[in-house]
C-alpha positions as CSV (number, residue, x, y, z in Angstrom):
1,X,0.0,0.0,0.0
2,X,1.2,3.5,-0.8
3,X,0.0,6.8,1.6
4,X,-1.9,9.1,-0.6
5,X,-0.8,12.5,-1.0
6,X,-2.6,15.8,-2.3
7,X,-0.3,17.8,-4.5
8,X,-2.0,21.1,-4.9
9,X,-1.3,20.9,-9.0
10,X,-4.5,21.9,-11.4
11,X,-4.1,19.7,-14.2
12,X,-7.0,21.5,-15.9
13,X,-10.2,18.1,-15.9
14,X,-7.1,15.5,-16.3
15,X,-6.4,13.1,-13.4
16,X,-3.0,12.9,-13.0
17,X,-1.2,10.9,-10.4
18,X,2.6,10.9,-9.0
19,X,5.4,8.5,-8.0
20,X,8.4,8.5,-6.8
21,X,10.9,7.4,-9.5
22,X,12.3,4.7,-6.3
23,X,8.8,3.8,-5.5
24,X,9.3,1.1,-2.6
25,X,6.4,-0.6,-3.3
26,X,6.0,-1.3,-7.6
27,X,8.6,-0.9,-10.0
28,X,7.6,2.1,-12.1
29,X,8.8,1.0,-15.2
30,X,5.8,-1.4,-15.2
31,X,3.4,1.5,-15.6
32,X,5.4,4.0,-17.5
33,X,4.8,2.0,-20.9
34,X,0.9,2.0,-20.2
35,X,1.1,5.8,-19.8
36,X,-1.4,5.7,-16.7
37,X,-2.2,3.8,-13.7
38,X,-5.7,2.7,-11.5
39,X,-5.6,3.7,-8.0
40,X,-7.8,1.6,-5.6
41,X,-9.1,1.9,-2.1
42,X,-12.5,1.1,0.1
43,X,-14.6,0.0,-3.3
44,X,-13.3,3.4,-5.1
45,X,-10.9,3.5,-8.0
46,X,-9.3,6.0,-10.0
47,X,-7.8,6.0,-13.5
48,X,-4.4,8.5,-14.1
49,X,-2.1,9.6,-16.3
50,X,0.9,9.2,-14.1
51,X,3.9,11.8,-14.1
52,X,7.3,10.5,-12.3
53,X,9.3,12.5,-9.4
54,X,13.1,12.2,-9.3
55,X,12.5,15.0,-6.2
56,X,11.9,12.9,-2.7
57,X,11.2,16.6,-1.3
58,X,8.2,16.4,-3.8
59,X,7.4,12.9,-2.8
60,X,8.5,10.1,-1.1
61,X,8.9,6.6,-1.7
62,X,6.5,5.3,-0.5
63,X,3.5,8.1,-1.3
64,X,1.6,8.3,-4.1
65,X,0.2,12.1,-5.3
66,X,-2.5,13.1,-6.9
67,X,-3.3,16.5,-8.6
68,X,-6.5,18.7,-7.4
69,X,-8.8,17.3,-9.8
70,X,-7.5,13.8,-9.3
71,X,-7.8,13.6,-5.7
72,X,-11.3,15.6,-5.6
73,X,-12.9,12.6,-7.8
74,X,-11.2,9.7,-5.6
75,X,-12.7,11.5,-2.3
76,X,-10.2,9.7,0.2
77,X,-8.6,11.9,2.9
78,X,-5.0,12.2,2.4
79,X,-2.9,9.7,3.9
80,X,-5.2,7.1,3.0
81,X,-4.0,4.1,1.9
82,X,-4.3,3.3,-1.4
83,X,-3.0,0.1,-4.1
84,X,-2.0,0.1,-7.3
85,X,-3.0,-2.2,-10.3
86,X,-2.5,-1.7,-14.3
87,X,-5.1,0.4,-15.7
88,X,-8.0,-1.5,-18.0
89,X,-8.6,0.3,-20.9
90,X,-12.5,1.5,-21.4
91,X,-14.7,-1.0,-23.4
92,X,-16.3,2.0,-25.1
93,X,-12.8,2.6,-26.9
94,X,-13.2,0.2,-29.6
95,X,-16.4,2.1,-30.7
96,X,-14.0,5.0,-31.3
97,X,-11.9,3.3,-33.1
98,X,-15.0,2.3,-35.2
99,X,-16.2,5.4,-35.1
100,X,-12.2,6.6,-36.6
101,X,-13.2,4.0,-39.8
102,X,-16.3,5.6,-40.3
103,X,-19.2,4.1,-38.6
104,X,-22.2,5.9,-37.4
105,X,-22.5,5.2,-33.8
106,X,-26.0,4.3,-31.5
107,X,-27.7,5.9,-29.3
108,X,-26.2,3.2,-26.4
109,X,-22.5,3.1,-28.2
110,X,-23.1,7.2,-27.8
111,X,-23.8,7.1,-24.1
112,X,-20.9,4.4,-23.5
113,X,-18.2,6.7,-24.4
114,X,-19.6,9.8,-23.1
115,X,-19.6,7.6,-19.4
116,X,-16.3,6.9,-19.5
117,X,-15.6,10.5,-20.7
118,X,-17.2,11.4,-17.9
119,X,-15.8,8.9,-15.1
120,X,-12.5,10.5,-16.5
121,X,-11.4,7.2,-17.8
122,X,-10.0,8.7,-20.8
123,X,-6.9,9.9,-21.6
124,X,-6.4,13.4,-23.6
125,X,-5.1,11.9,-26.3
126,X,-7.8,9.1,-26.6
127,X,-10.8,11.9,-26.4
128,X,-9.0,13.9,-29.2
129,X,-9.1,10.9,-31.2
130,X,-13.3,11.0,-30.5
131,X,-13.7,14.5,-31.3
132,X,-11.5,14.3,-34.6
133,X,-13.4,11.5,-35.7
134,X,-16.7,13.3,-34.9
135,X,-15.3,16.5,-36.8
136,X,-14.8,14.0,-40.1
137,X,-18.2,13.4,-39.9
138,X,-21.2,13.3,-38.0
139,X,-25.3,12.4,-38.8
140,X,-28.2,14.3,-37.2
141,X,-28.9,11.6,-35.3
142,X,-25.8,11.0,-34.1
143,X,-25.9,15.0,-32.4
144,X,-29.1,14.1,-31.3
145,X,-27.7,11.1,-29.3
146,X,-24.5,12.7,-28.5
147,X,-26.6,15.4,-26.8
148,X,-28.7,12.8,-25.1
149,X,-25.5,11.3,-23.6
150,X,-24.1,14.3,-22.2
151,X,-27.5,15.2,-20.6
152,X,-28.0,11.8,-19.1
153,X,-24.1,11.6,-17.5
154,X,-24.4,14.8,-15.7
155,X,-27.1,16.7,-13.1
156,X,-30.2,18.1,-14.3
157,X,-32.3,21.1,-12.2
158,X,-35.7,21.1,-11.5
159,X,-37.9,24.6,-10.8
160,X,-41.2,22.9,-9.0
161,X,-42.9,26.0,-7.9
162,X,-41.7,28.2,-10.9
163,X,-43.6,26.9,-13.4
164,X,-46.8,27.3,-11.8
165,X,-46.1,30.9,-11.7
166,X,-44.9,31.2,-15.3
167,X,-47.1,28.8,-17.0
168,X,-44.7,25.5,-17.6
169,X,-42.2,28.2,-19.0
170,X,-38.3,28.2,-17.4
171,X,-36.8,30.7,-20.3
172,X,-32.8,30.9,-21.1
173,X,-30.5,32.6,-23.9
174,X,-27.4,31.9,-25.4
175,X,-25.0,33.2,-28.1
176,X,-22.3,31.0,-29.6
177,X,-20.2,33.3,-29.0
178,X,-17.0,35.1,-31.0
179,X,-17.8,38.4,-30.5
180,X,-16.2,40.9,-28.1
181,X,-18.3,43.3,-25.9
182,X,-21.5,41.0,-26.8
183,X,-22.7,40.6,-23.0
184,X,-26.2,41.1,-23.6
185,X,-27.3,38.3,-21.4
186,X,-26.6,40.8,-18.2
187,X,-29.5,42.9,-19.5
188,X,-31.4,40.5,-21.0
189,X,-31.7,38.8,-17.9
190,X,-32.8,41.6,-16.0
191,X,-35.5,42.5,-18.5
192,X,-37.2,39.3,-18.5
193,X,-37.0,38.9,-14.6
194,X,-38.2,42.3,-14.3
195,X,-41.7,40.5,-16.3
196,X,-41.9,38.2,-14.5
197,X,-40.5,35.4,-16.4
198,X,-38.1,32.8,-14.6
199,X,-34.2,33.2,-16.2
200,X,-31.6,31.2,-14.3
201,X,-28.5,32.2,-16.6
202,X,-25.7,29.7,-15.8
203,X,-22.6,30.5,-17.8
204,X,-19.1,29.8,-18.3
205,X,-16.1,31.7,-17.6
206,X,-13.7,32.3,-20.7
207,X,-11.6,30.0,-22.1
208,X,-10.5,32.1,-25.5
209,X,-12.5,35.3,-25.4
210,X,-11.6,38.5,-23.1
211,X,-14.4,37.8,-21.1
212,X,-17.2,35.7,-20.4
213,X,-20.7,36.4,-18.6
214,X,-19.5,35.1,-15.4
215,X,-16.1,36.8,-15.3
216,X,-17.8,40.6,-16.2
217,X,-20.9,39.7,-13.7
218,X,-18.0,38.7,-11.2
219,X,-17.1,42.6,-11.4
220,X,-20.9,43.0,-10.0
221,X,-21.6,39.9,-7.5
222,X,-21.1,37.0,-6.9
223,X,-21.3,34.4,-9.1
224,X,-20.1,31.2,-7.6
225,X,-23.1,29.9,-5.8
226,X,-24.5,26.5,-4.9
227,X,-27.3,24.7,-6.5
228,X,-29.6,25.2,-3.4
229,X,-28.6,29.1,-3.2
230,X,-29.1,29.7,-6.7
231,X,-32.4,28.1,-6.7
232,X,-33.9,29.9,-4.3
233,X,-32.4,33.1,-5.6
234,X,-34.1,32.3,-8.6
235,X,-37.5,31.9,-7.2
236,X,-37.4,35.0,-5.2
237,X,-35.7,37.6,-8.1
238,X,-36.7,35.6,-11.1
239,X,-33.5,35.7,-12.4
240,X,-29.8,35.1,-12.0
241,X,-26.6,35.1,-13.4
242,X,-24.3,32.8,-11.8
243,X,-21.3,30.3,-12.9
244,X,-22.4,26.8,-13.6
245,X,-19.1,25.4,-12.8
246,X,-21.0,23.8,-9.2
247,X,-24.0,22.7,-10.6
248,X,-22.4,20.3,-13.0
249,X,-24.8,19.8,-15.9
250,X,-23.2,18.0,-18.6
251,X,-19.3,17.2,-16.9
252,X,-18.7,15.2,-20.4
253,X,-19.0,18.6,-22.2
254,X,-16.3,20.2,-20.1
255,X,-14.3,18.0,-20.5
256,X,-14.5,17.5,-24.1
257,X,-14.4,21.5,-24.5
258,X,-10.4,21.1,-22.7
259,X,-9.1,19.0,-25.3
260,X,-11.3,20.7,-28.1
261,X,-9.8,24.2,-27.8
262,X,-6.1,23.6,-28.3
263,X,-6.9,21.3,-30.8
264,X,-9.4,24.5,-32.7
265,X,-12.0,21.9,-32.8
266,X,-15.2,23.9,-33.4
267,X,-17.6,22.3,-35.2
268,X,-21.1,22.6,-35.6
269,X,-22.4,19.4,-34.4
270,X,-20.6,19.3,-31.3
271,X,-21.5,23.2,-31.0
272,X,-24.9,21.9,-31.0
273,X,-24.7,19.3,-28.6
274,X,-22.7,21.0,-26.6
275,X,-25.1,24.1,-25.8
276,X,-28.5,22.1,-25.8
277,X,-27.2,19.5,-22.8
278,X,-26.6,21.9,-20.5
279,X,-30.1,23.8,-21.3
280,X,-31.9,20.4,-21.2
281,X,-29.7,19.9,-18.1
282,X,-30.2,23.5,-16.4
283,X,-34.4,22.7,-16.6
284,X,-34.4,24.9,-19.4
285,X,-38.0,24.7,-21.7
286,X,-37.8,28.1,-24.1
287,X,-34.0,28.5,-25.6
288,X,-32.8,31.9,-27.5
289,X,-29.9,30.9,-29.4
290,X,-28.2,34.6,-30.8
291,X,-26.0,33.3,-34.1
292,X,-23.4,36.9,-34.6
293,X,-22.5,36.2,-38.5
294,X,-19.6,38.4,-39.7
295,X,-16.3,38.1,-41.7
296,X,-14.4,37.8,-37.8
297,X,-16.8,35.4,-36.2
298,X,-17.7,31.7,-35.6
299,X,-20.1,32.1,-38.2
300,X,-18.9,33.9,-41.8
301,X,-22.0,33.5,-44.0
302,X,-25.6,34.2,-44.1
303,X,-25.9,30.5,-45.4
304,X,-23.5,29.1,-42.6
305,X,-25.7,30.9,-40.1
306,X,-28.8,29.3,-41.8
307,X,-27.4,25.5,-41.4
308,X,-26.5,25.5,-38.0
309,X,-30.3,27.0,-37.2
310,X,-31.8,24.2,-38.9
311,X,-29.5,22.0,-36.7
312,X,-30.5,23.4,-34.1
313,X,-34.4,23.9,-34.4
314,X,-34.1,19.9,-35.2
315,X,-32.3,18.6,-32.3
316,X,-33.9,21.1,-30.0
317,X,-37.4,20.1,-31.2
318,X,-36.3,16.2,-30.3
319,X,-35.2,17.0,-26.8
320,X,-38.5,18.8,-26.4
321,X,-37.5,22.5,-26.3
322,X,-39.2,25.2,-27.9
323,X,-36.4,27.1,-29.4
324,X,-36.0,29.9,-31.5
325,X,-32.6,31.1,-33.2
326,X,-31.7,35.1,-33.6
327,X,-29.2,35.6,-36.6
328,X,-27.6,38.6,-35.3
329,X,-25.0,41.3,-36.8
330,X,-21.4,40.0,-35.8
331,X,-19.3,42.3,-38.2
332,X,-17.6,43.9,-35.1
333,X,-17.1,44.2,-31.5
334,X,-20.7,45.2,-29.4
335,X,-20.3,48.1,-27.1
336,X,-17.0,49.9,-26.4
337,X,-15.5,47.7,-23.7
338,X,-13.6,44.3,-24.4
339,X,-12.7,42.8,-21.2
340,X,-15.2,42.5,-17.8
341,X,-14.6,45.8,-16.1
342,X,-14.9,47.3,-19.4
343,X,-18.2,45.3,-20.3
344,X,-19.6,45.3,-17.1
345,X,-19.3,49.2,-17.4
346,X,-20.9,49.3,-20.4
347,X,-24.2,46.9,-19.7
348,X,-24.6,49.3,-16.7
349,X,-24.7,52.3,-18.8
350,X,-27.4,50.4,-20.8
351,X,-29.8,49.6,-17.7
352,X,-29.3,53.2,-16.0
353,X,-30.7,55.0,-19.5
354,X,-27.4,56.8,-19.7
355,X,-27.6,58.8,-23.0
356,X,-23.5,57.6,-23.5
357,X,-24.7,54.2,-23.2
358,X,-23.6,52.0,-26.4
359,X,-26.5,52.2,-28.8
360,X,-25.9,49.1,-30.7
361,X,-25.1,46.6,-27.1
362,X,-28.9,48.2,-25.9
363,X,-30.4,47.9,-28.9
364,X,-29.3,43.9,-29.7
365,X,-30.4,43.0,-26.3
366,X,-33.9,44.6,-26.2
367,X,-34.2,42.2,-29.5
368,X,-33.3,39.7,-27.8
369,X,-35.1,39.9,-24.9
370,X,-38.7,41.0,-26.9
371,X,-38.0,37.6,-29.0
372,X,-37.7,35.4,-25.0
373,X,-40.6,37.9,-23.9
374,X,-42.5,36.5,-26.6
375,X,-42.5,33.1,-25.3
376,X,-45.2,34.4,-22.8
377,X,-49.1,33.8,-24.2
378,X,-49.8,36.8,-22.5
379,X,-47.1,39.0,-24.7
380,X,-48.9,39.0,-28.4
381,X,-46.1,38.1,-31.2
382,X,-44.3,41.5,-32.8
383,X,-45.1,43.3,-29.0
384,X,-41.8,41.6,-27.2
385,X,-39.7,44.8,-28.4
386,X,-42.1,47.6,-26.9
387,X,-42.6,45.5,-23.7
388,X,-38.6,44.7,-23.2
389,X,-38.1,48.6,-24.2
390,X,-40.6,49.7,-21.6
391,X,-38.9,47.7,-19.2
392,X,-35.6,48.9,-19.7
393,X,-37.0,52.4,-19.8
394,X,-38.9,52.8,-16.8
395,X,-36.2,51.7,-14.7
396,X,-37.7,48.0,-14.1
397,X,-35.1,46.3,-15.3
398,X,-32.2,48.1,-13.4
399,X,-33.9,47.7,-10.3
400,X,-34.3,43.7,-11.2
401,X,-30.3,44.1,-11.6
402,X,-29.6,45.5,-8.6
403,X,-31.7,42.7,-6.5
404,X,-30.1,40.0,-8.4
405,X,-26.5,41.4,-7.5
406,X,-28.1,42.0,-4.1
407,X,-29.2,38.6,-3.7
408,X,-25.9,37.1,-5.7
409,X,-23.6,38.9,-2.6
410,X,-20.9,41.2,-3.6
411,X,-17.7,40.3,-5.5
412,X,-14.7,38.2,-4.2
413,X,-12.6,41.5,-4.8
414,X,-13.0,44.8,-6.2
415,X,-12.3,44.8,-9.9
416,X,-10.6,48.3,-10.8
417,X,-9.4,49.3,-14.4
418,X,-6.2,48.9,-15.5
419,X,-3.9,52.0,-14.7
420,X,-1.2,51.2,-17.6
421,X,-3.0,52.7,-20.6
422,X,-1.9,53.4,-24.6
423,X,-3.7,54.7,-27.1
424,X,-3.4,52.8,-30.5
425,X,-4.1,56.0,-33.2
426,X,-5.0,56.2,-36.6
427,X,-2.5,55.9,-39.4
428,X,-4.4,57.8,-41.8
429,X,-7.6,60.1,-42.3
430,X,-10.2,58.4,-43.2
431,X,-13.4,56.4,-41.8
432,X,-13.2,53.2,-39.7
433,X,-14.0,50.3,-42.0
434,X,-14.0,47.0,-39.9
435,X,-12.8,45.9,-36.6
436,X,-11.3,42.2,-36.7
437,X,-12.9,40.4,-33.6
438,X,-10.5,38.0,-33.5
439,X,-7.6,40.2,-33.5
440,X,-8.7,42.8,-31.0
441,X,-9.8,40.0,-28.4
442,X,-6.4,38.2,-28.8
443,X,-4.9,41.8,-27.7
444,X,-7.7,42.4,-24.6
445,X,-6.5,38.9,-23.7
446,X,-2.7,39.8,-23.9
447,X,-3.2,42.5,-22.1
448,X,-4.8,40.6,-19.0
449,X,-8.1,39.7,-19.6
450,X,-9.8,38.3,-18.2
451,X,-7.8,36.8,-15.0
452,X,-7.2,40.3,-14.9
453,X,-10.6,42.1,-14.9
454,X,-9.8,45.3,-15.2
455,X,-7.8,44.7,-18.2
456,X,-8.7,44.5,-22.1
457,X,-9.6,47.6,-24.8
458,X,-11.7,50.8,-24.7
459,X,-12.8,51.1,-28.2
460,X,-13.1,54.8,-29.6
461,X,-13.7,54.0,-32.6
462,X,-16.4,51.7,-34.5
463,X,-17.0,51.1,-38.1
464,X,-18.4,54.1,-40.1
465,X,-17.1,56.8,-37.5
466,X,-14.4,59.2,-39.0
467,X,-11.0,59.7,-37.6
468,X,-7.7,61.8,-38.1
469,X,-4.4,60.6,-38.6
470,X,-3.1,60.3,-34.7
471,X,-6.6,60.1,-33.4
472,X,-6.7,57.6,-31.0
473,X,-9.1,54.3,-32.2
474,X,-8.7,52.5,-28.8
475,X,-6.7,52.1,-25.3
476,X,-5.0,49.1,-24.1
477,X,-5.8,49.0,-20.1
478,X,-3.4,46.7,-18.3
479,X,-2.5,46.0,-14.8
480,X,1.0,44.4,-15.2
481,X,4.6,45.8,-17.4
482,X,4.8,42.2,-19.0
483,X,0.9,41.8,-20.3
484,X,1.0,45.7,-21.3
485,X,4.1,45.2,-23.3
486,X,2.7,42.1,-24.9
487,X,-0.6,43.7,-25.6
488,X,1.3,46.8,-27.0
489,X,3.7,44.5,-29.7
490,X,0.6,42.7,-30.6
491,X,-1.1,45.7,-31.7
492,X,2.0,47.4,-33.6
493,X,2.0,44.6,-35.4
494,X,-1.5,44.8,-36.6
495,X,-3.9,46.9,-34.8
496,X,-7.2,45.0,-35.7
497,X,-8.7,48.1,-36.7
498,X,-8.9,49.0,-40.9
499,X,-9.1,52.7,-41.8
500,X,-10.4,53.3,-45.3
C-alpha cells in the first residue's frame, strides 16, 4: 500500500497521479509503458495519467500524489492508503476506433463513451481521437444522441414552484459566441426577470475570449453559488446570473471542451450538442440561441448561419425544447469595452438610461429579450420589443439588476481598471471600415483579460465613425509591465482596426 498525497497541481479536468521514480512498493517501469495507472481503495478507483518525481522533497517513496482534480474525484482523505494495479482500458474505446473507420455510432454506443468520458477514464489523447473522428463526420442523429449522452451523465435542475407561476415556461439565452463586448445576457436577464419570467443564466467563464458572462458579472456579484442558493435566488428575483461550474450539468461537455480548444475543434455538431445539454440539463423549456455572423466570427455567412439553425431547431425540437434562433449582426465588436470591467461598465450604462450608453449593445439585447418575452401567451407576437423597451426604460429592469446582485452577494474582490493605458491612433484620415474580432480579443486577452478584470480595450472608434491621422481608435488597459508590453507588440503589429 502506498500513503496518498494531495499535491496542490491543477491539471485543468485531467487526473494525473505521481510517483516516486524509487517507489518502494511497484517498480515504475511497469506502468510507464501503459502511460497511466488505476488507484484503488474502500470499493473506489481512479484511473491517471501518471507523471514521475526524481525529487523525494516532492514525494517520497512510499507516497503516491495526486493533482487537485485527481484527488477531488477519488474522495479519500490524504494519507489514506491506497493500491495500485494496471489500468483497464475503457470497453467503449473500440467504438472510437470504429467510429475513426467511419461508422455511425447508436444511441447506447453514444452514451458508453460519453460515461467513461465522464468517469474520467480517458486519456487526452484518446478523447482527441473521439472528437477528430466526430469532426470528419457526423449524422443528425448522431448529435441528437451525443446530446442525449451528455445530458444523461451529468445533473439536471428542477424549478417545482416556478412553473406554476410562469405557466410551464423556465426561459434561457445563449449566443455562440466570438464576438467581443456581446454581454447582452446581463440585460437580457434583468429584463425578462423584471416580467416576471423565470431566467436562471448559468454561464461559463472564458476560455478564448476576453471575457465571459460570469467573469464581467463577477465585477458586480457573486457568481459562484451553490445549487440550493441559486435556486432559491431564482424563485425570489426571477432571475440570476451565476457560474455553472457547481451545478455540473453535462461534466462530459467540459471535459471535451479542454481538449477541443487547443486542438481549434469547433464544429457545428458538437457546438450543437454542446449548448443544448446543458439547457436540457439546467431545466431549461424556451431557448434563445443569438447566431453573430460576420467576416471575424464563428459564423462567416448568411448560409452558414442558416445550417446551423436548422441543426438546431431539429435537435432542440427532439429534446423537447421550444427554441427559437436570432441571426444577429457579428461584423464587429458590441459596445465599447472588451474585457469585464470594461463590459460590465458598459451593460450598466445600458440599464441606468445613460444617454452615452452603447447604442448598438442596448439595442441587440432589447431584441433579444422581446423575442424570450414572446415566449409568454400573454405578450402577443411583434409586442416583445415595446414590452422589453418599456422595461428597460422605466427603470424596471435596473432595479431587477440590482436585487439579483443583491441577492448574488458582492464580489470576491473589487475589480478596478487597469492603470497602464496606450492609445493605439490612426495611421491615416479616413473612416473606420472594420474591426477584426479575433484580432482585438487576442490583444484584450494579452493585455490581461480576463484573469485580470480590469484589463482589455476601450474602443473609440467603431465602423463608419471618421478619424484623423493620430486620433486615437482604442486604449489598451493593463494592470502588469509584461501583459501591457505584450498587448502593446501585438497591436504594432497589426492593430485590428482598418481605416479606409
Amino acid at each position: 500500500m502506498l500513503t496518498l498525497r494531495h499535491l496542490a497541481i491543477d491539471t485543468v479536468r485531467e487526473n494525473v497521479a505521481f510517483l516516486n521514480r524509487r517507489c518502494s512498493r511497484y517498480h515504475v517501469e511497469d506502468f510507464l509503458g501503459l502511460g497511466r495507472v488505476e488507484v484503488r481503495n474502500d470499493g473506489r478507483s481512479l484511473l491517471a495519467v501518471l507523471n514521475v518525481v526524481d525529487d523525494p522533497a516532492i514525494l517520497g517513496p512510499d507516497e503516491i500524489g495526486l493533482s487537485d482534480p485527481a484527488f477531488g474525484q477519488l474522495g479519500l482523505a490524504e494519507g489514506s492508503a491506497v493500491h495500485l494495479v494496471p489500468p483497464t482500458p475503457p470497453e467503449s474505446f473500440e467504438l472510437v476506433r470504429a467510429k475513426v473507420g467511419g461508422a455511425a455510432l447508436t444511441d447506447d454506443q453514444l452514451a458508453a463513451i460519453v460515461r467513461d468520458v465522464t468517469e474520467q477514464r480517458y486519456s487526452k489523447i484518446e478523447i482527441a481521437a473521439f472528437l477528430i473522428a466526430c469532426a470528419s463526420f457526423m449524422t443528425t442523429a448522431e448529435v441528437l444522441g451525443l446530446t442525449r449522452a451528455m445530458i444523461a451523465a451529468g445533473t439536471r435542475l428542477h424549478w417545482e414552484g416556478l412553473n406554476d407561476v410562469s405557466g410551464g415556461t423556465i426561459a434561457d439565452k445563449h449566443c455562440i459566441g466570438g464576438i467581443p463586448g456581446n454581454r447582452t445576457s446581463m440585460i437580457v436577464v434583468p429584463i425578462v426577470a423584471a416580467h416576471g419570467l423565470p431566467i436562471p443564466k448559468t454561464s461559463s467563464r472564458a476560455i478564448t475570449s476576453p471575457a465571459g458572462t460570469a467573469d464581467t458579472m463577477e465585477v458586480l456579484a457573486n457568481v459562484d453559488l451553490p445549487v440550493e442558493r441559486m435556486q432559491a435566488l431564482v424563485r425570489e428575483a426571477r432571475g440570476c446570473l451565476v457560474w455553472g461550474g457547481h451545478v455540473r450539468l453535462s461534466p462530459a461537455d467540459d471535459i471535451l471542451i479542454s481538449v477541443e480548444r487547443p486542438l481549434a475543434i469547433d464544429t457545428r455538431e458538437q457546438l450543437v450538442a454542446s449548448i443544448l445539454s446543458k439547457k436540457v440539463a439546467a431545466g431549461s423549456t424556451h431557448l434563445l440561441i443569438d447566431i453573430p455572423v460576420g467576416p471575424s466570427a464563428k459564423i462567416r455567412t448568411a448560409g452558414e448561419a442558416v445550417r446551423l439553425r436548422k441543426l438546431f431547431e431539429h435537435v432542440g425540437d427532439r429534446l423537447g425544447l421550444t427554441l427559437e434562433v436570432a441571426i444577429t449582426d457579428g461584423s464587429q465588436p458590441v459596445g465599447r469595452g472588451i474585457g469585464p470591467v470594461l463590459e460590465a461598465r458598459d451593460v450598466m450604462a445600458v440599464l441606468r438610461n445613460d444617454p452615452a450608453s452603447p447604442a448598438d449593445l442596448k439595442e441587440r439585447a432589447l431584441l433579444l429579450a422581446g423575442r424570450i418575452l414572446e415566449f409568454d401567451p400573454a405578450v402577443r407576437g411583434g409586442s416583445g420589443n415595446r414590452r422589453a423597451r418599456e422595461l428597460l426604460e422605466s427603470g424596471a429592469a435596473l432595479a431587477a439588476m440590482e436585487r439579483i446582485i443583491a441577492l448574488q452577494g458582492p464580489p470576491p474582490a473589487v475589480a478596478t481598471l487597469g492603470s497602464l493605458v496606450a492609445e493605439v491612433a490612426s495611421p491615416a484620415d479616413g473612416v473606420v471600415s472594420s474591426l477584426d474580432c479575433y484580432r482585438l480579443a487576442r490583444i484584450a486577452r494579452l493585455a490581461g483579460a480576463p484573469t485580470d478584470k480590469g484589463a482589455g480595450i476601450d474602443l473609440l472608434r467603431k465602423v463608419g465613425e471618421p478619424v484623423r491621422r493620430g486620433e486615437p481608435l482604442y486604449r489598451i488597459h493593463a494592470g502588469t509591465n509584461a501583459d501591457f508590453t505584450f498587448a502593446q507588440a501585438h497591436a504594432a503589429e497589426n492593430s485590428g482596426v482598418a481605416v479606409g
